[in-house]
Each structure stands twice: as C-alpha cells, then as structure tokens.
C-alpha positions as CSV (number, residue, x, y, z in Angstrom):
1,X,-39.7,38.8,85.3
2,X,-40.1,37.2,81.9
3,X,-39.4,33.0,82.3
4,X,-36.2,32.2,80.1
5,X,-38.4,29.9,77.6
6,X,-40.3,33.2,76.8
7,X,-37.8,35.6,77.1
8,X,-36.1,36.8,73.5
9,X,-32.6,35.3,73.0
10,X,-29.7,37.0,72.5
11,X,-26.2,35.4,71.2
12,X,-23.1,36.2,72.1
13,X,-20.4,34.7,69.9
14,X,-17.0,35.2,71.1
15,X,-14.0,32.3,70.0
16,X,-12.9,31.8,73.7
17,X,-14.2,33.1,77.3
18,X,-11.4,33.3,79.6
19,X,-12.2,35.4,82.5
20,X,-8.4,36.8,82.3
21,X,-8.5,38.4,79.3
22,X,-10.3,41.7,78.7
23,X,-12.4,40.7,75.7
24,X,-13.9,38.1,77.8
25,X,-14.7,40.2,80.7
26,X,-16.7,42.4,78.0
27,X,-18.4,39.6,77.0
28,X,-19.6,38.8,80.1
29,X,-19.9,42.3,80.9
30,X,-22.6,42.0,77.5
31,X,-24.4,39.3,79.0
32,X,-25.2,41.4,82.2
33,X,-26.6,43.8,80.3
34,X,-28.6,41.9,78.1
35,X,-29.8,39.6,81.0
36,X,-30.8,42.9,82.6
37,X,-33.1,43.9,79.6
38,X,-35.0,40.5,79.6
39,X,-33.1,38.3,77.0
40,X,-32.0,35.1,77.7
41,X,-28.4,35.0,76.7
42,X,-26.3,32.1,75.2
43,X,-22.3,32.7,74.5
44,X,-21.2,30.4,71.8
45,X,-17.6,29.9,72.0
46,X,-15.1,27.2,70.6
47,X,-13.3,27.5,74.3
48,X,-14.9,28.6,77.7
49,X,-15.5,27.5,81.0
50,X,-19.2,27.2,81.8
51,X,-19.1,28.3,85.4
52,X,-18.1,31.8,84.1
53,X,-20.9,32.2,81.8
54,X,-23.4,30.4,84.4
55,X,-22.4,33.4,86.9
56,X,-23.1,36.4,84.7
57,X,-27.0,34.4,83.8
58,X,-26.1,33.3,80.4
59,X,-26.0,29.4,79.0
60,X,-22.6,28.3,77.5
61,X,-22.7,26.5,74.5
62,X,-19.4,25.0,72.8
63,X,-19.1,24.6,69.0
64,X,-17.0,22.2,67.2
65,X,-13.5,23.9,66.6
66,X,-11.3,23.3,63.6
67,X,-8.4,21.8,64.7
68,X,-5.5,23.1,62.2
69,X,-4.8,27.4,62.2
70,X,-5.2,29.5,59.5
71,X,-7.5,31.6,57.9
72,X,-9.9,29.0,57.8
73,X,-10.4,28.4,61.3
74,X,-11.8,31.5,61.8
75,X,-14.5,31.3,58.8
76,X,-15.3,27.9,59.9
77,X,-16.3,29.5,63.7
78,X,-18.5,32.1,61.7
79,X,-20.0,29.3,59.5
80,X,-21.3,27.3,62.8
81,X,-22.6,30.4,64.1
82,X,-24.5,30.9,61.6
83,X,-25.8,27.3,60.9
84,X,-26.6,27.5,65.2
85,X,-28.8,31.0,64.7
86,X,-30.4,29.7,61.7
87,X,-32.0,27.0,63.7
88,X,-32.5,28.9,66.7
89,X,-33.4,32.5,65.2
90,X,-32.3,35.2,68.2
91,X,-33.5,38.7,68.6
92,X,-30.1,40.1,69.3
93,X,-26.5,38.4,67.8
94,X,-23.4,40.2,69.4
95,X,-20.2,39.2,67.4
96,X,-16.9,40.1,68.9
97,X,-15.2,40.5,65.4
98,X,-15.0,36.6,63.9
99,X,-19.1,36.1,63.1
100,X,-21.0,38.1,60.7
101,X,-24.4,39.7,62.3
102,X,-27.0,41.9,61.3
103,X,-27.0,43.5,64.6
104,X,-23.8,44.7,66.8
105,X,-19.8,43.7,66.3
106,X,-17.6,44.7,69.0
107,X,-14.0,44.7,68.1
108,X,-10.9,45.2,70.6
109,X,-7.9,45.0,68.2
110,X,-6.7,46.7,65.2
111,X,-4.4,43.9,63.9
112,X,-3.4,46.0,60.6
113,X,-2.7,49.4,62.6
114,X,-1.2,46.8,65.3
115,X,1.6,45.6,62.6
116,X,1.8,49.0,61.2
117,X,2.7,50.6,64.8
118,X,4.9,48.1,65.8
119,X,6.8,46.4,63.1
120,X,6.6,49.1,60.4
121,X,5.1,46.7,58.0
122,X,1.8,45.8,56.4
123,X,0.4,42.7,57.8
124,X,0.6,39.7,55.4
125,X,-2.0,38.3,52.5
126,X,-3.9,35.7,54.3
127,X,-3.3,36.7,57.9
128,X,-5.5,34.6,59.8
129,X,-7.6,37.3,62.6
130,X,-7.0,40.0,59.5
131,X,-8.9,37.9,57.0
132,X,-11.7,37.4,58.9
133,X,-11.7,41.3,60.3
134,X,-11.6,42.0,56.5
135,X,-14.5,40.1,55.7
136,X,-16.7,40.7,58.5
137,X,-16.0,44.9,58.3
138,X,-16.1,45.0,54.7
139,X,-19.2,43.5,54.5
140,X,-21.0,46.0,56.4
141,X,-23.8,43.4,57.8
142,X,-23.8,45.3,60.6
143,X,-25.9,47.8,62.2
144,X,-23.6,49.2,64.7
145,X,-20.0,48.7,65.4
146,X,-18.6,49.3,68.7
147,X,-14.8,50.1,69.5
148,X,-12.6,50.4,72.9
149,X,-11.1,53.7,71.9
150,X,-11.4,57.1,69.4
151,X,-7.8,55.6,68.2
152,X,-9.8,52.6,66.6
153,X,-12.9,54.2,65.4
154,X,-10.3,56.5,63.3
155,X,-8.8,53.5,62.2
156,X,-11.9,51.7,61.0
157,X,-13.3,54.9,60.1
158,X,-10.7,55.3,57.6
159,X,-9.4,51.4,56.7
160,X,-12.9,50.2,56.1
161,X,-14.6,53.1,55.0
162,X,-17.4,52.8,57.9
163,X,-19.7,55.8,58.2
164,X,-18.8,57.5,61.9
165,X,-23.0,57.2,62.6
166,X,-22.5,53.8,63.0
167,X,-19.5,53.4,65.3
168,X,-19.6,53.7,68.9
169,X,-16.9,54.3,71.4
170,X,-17.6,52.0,74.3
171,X,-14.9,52.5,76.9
172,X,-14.2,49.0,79.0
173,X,-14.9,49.6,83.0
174,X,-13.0,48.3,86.1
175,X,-14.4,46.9,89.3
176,X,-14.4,49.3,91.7
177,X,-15.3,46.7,94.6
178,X,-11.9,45.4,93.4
179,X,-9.7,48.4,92.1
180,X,-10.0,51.3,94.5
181,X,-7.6,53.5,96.9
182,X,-8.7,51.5,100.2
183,X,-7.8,48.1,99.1
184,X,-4.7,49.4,97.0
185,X,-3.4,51.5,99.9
186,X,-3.8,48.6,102.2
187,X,-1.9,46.2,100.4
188,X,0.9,48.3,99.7
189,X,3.4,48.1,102.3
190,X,3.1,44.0,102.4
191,X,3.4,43.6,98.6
192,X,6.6,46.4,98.6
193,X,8.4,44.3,101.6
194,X,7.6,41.1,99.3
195,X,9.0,42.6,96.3
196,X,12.0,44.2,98.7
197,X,11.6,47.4,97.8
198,X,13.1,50.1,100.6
199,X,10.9,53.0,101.5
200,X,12.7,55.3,100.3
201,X,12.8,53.8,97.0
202,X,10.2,54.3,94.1
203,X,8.5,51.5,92.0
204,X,8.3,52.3,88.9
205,X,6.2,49.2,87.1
206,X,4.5,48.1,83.3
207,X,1.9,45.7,84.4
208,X,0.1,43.8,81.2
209,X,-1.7,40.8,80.5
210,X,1.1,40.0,78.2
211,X,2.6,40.7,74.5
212,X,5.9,42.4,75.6
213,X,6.5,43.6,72.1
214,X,3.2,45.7,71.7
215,X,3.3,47.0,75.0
216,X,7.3,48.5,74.5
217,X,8.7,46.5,77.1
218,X,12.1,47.4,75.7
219,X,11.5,50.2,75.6
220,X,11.0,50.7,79.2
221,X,14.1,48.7,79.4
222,X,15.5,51.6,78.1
223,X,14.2,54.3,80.1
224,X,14.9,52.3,83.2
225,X,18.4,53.1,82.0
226,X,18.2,56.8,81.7
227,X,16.7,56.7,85.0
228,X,19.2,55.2,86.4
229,X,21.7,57.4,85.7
230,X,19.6,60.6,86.3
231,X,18.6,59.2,89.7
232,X,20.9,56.7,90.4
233,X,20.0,53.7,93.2
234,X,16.7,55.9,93.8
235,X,14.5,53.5,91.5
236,X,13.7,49.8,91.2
237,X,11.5,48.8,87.6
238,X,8.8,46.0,88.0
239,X,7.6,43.9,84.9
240,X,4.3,41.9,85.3
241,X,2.8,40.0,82.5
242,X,3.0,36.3,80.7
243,X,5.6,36.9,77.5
244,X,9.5,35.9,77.5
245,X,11.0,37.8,79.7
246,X,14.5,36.6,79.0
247,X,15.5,38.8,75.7
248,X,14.4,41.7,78.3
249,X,16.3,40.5,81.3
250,X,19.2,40.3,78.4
251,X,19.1,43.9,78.1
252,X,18.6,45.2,81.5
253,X,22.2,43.0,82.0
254,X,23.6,45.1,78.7
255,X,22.6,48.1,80.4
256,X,24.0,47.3,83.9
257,X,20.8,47.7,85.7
258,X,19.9,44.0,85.5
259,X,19.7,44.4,89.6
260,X,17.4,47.3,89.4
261,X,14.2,45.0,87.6
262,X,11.9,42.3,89.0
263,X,10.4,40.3,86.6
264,X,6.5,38.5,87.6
265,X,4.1,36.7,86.0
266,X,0.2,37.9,86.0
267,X,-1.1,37.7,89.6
268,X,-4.7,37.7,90.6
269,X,-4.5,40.1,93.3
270,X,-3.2,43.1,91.2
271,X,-4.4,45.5,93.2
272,X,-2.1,45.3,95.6
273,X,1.0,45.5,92.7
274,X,-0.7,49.2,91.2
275,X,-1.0,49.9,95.0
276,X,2.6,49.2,95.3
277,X,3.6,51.5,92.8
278,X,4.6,54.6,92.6
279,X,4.2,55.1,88.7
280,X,2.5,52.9,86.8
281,X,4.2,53.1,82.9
282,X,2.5,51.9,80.0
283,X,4.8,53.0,76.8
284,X,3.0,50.8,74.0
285,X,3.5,51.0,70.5
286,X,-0.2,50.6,70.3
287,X,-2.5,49.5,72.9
288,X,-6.4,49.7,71.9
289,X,-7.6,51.1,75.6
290,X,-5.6,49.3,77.9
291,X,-7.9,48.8,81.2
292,X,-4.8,48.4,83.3
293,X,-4.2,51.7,83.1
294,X,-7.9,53.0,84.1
295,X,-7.5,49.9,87.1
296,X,-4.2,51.4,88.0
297,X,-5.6,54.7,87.6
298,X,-8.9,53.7,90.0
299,X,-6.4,52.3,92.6
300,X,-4.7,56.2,92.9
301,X,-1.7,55.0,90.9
302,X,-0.1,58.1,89.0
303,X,0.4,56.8,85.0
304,X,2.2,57.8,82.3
305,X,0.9,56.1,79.1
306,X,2.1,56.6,75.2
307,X,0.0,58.6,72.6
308,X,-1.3,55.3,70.8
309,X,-2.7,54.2,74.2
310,X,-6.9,54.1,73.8
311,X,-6.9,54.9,77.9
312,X,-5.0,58.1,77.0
313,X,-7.8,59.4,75.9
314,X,-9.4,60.2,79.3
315,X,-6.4,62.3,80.6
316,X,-6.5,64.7,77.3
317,X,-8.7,67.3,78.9
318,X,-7.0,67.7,82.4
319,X,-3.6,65.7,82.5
320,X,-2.5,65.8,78.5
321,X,1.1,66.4,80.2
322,X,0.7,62.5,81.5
323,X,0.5,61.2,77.8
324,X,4.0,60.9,75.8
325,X,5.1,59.1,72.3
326,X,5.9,55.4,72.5
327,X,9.7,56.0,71.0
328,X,10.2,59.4,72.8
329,X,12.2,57.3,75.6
330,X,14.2,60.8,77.1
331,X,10.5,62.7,77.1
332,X,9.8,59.9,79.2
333,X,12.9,59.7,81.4
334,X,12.4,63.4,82.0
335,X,8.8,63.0,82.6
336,X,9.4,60.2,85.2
337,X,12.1,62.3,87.5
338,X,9.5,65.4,87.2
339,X,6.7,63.2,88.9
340,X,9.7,61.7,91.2
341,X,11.5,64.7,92.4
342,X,8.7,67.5,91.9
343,X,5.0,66.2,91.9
344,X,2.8,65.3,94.4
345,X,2.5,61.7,93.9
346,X,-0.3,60.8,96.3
347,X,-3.1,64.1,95.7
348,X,-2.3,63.1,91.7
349,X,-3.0,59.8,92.3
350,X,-6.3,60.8,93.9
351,X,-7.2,63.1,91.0
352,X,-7.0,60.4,88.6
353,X,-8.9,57.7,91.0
354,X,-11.6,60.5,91.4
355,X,-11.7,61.2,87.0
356,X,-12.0,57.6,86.1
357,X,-14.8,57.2,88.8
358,X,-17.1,57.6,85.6
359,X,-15.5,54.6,84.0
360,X,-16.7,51.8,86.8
361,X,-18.3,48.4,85.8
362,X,-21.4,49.8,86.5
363,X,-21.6,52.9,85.1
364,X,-20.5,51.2,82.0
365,X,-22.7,48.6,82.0
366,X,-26.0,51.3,82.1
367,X,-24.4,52.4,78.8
368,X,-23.9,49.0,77.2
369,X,-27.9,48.7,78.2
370,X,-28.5,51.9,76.7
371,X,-26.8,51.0,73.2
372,X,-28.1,47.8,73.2
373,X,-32.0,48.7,73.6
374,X,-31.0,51.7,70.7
375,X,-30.6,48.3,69.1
C-alpha cells in the first residue's frame, strides 16, 4: 500500500459534511472510493465534523467561510478552493457543484427545474446556489459531470447545453447492513405499539429528511383525506422529517382527520419506521433520486412515488404501475386502496427489496471506482 506522503491526492470540496444529509454521505461515499484506488483524500469544507471524514480515511480541512449570504458566499468558497489546490496541486478535484474543476462535478439538485416544478416560477436574477450552478455548468471546466437521476441529466442536458457523453448517471446506494427485511421486520411490531397503531390498521407514511413543500406534504394531506372516506378508520398517515409541521397539522384539522396523522421529527433508527409501514408514499413535486425510497424499498416496504421522483426510475421496467403524477391526488387515493384491499403487501415488498439489491453501498461504490479511474 502506497504511504499517504507518496500517494496522489485527491480533493473533495463539498460546502458542509453532515453525515445526515445525502450529499454528504456521497461525499464520503467518494472518499471510500478514492482511498480504495490509492489517493490520499482531503474534503475541504466551510462546515464538517472531522471524526466523519477521519472514518471514511480522508483529512478534513476547514476553509474560512463568508459570514453574510448571497451569491457571493458561494464564489468566495470556490475562490479558496482554488487558491488551496493551487498551492497543493491534486491529481483528482471532485466538486459537489459550488467549485470549478477540471476533473468531475457531482450535482444533487436542480434548483431551476426545482422552482419550476414546485412554485411555477423561474427562479430569481441572482439566486444564490443558482448563480454559482450557472457558472460552474456554463463554464464547461469539467471533464465529466455526474447526476442522481435520468430526470437531472435531461435537465442539464437541455438547460446547460451539456453533451450527454459527458454526463453520468450515478445512482446513490443504501446500507444494506442497515436497511434490510431482517432488521426492518424485527422492529416493526415495537415501533407500531410506540406509534399506537392497532393491527389491523395500515400505516401509511412520507418519511424525508425535510423540505415539506418539495416533497408534497400537502398533498398527502390531501390524499389522507380521500382515504379516509374510501376506507374510513382503516388508515393512520405518519409524517417524519424536520420542516413546520404546523400549516400541515392546520389542514389535516380542516379536513377532519387531524386524529388520523402523527407528526415526528427525523429519527436515527429509520429502519424500524419503513419497517413499520405498510406503504411508504413519496408524492414530490420534484425529488432528484430520493434514497429514502430505495432504503424503504431495501427494508420490503411497498412505495408509491410521483413521476418527478429520480428513484422512480428503477421501478419503470417491472412496477411502472407504482409511479403516479405529483398533483394526481385521486390516482393516488385509488392506487393506495388497490395495494390495501387487493395486493399482496408482504411478497411486493420482497420484490422490491430483492430489485434494489443492485443498488447497495457497495455495489455502488465499485462503480464510483470504476468512473473515477475512467478519470
């Protein structure tokens, strides 16, 4: 093995790396990879916690951040990036979508498409993350551009004017030590008696990191309320996720099911909520893959997820009749009593578990290896 003061370096520059939200977790996911090809690796961040990257091999290295937001903010992050590879010269830069590089961006939002989907509107001159998107896609430094979904590499395809031969679509992978039909199944009865749901009542749940708005919160607000009164009594509706619930609860009391809905914040045993479940829902207006659905999906948690949802993708060849449009909320109350009344819940479950079986952590870390030595 190669010492780390001979070893090529690689960079990884990523604003902040939080272990709870996805694009960290790819970032670390990069640094595996990368570690495993013989580069030293070395995240440069604004925000982090150094323990994390120590775990995953790589060195943590915090750069001065620009205290005021704005546009500038993010320009300022790329211009210390720079100035810190111009001293330091590494084989391989890796920007998550704020830092120019000659070598591979990885981007995991969409933020025009975003605005478009779910507000109807163009985003603003001078958006702050746009701005920087804009200038770091128009300029085309890039060798390679990677993307969570086809739904983004259309996007950029189109917005940016990107040739498709140099976008790749790299799928995000789950833990299957973690997420997986053992550990969900044996959690299940002891998180349902916690949440106080009956056993012969189904869970029906929209679990998210957070952003109620894009992920169509109320509009499973609504379908919870033509439920209801197709099945009524026979369901309870979970919500998991750090937003404001409380213009949520505000409906579900409008709607007189207000009684029917438990309302959590983000928990870090989740595999024991998808395991509770009996559908997991994920309407969103747009949602750029959406690994909650491939960990509920792991954990042999039936899902129903909206046409602009990148992790719909994977049921198009075998389950397209599990993939609806965000605002078609009676397609999806009639969808929902199908699976409750009709399906088999548990073999579908276990179909799914056994199709996103080629989406684990590790098998998609062999193909982050495998783009990255293309590299």
């Amino acid at each position: 093995m190669i010492p780390d003061s001979q070893a090529p370096l690689a960079v990884i520059a990523i604003r902040q790396v939080e272990k709870s939200t996805g694009a960290s977790r790819n970032a670390f996911e990069q640094a595996i990879a990368l570690k495993a090809l013989g580069y030293r690796v070395v995240i440069l961040a604004e925000r982090g916690r150094r323990e994390l990257a120590e775990a995953v091999g790589a060195e943590l290295i915090r750069l001065k951040r620009w205290p005021f937001k704005g546009p500038f903010r993010r320009f300022w992050f790329n211009r210390r990036v720079q100035a810190w590879c111009r001293r330091h010269r590494p084989a391989m830069m890796v920007s998550h979508g704020d830092v120019e590089t000659p070598d591979v961006v990885y981007m995991h939002n969409c933020v025009h498409l975003a605005s478009q989907r779910i507000h109807g509107r163009d985003l603003p001159s001078g958006h702050e993350v746009a701005a920087i998107h804009d200038h770091v896609l128009k300029g085309g430094k890039f060798r390679h551009l990677a993307v969570n979904s086809r739904l983004m590499a259309v996007d950029f395809r189109d917005r940016y004017g990107i040739d498709e031969s140099r976008i790749e679509i790299s799928y995000p992978g789950y833990d299957p030590e973690i997420f997986n039909l053992e550990r969900a199944t044996a959690g299940r009865l002891v998180r349902r008696r916690e949440l106080g749901i009956e056993d012969d009542t189904r869970l029906i749940g929209l679990i998210t990191s957070g952003n109620f708005t894009k992920r169509n919160v109320a509009g499973f607000v609504e379908m919870a309320a033509g439920l209801e009164q197709r099945l009524p009594g026979r369901c309870r509706f979970l919500v998991v996720g750090k937003d404001d619930f409380s213009p949520y609860q505000r409906e579900a009391e409008q709607a007189g099911i207000a009684e029917r809905f438990i309302w959590r914040t983000t928990v870090s045993d989740v595999e024991t909520l998808y395991g509770a479940l009996d559908v997991f829902v994920l309407p969103a207006h747009i949602e750029e893959f959406g690994r909650v659905s491939l960990e509920a999906m792991a954990c042999g948690t039936p899902v129903l997820l909206s046409r602009t949802t990148g992790a719909a993708e994977l049921l198009e060849a075998d389950h397209a009749d599990l993939i609806l449009d965000s605002l078609d909320t009676q397609g999806w109350v009639e969808r929902i009593e199908s699976l409750m009344t009709v399906s088999d819940l548990e073999s579908l479950g276990a179909e799914l578990a056994e199709l996103v079986g080629d989406y684990s952590y590790h098998r998609q870390t062999e193909k982050l290896k495998a783009s990255f030595r293309g590299l």
